[in-house]
N, C-alpha and C positions, 0 to 999 in steps of 0.2 A: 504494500500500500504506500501511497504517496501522498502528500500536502497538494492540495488544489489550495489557490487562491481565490477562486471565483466563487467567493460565497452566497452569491445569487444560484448558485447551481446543486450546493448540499440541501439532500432531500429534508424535508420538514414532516413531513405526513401526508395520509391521503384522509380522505373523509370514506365512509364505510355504512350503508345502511343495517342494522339490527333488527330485528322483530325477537318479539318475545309476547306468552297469551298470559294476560294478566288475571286476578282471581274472579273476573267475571267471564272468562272464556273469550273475549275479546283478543285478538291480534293488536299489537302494540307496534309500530315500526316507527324507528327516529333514526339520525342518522348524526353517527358520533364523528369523533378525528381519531384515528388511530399515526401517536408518533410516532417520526423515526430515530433511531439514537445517532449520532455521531461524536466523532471525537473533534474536539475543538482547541485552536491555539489562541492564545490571548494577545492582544496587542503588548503587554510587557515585559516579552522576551520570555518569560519564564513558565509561564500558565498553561498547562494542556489539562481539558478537563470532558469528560462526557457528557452530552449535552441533546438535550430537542428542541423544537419550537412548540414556545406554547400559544397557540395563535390566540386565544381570550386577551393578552396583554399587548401580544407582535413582538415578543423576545424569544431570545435561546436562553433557555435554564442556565441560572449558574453566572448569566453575564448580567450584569447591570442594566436598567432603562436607559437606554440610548448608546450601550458599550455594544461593540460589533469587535467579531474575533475575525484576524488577519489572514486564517486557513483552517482548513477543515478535511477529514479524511472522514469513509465511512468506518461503522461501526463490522467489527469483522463479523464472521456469520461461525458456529459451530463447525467443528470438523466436521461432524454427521450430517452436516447440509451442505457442503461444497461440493460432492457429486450431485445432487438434485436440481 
């Protein structure tokens, strides 16, 4: 894995419909954000830390309102998921 700078391009989430029958037998469907994790660099040299977007505020976990990290790599996937 490698540092992207292009942090307009680290995934953030997708949105995701749900259903679920709630106790009146009714079908329930909403449609939540499911995040994505990535690893994040900080702007001061030092900082690497794991991170999502949490779109309710418009930040990545972990960083300040209004701080933006300089690079980003994904999050790696399980060895048991790399052939799939």
């Amino acid at each position: 894995m490698t540092w992207n700078t292009d942090i307009s391009a680290a995934p953030r989430g997708y949105e995701k419909k749900v259903s679920h029958i709630d106790n009146k037998g009714r079908t329930i469907t909403k449609t939540v954000f499911v995040p994505q994790n990535v690893i994040l660099a900080c702007g001061d040299g030092e900082t690497v830390t794991v991170s999502r977007w949490l779109p309710n505020v418009a930040r990545w976990n972990m960083l300040a309102t209004g701080e933006q990290p300089v690079a980003w790599m994904p999050w790696p996937n399980h060895p048991s998921e790399a052939s799939q």
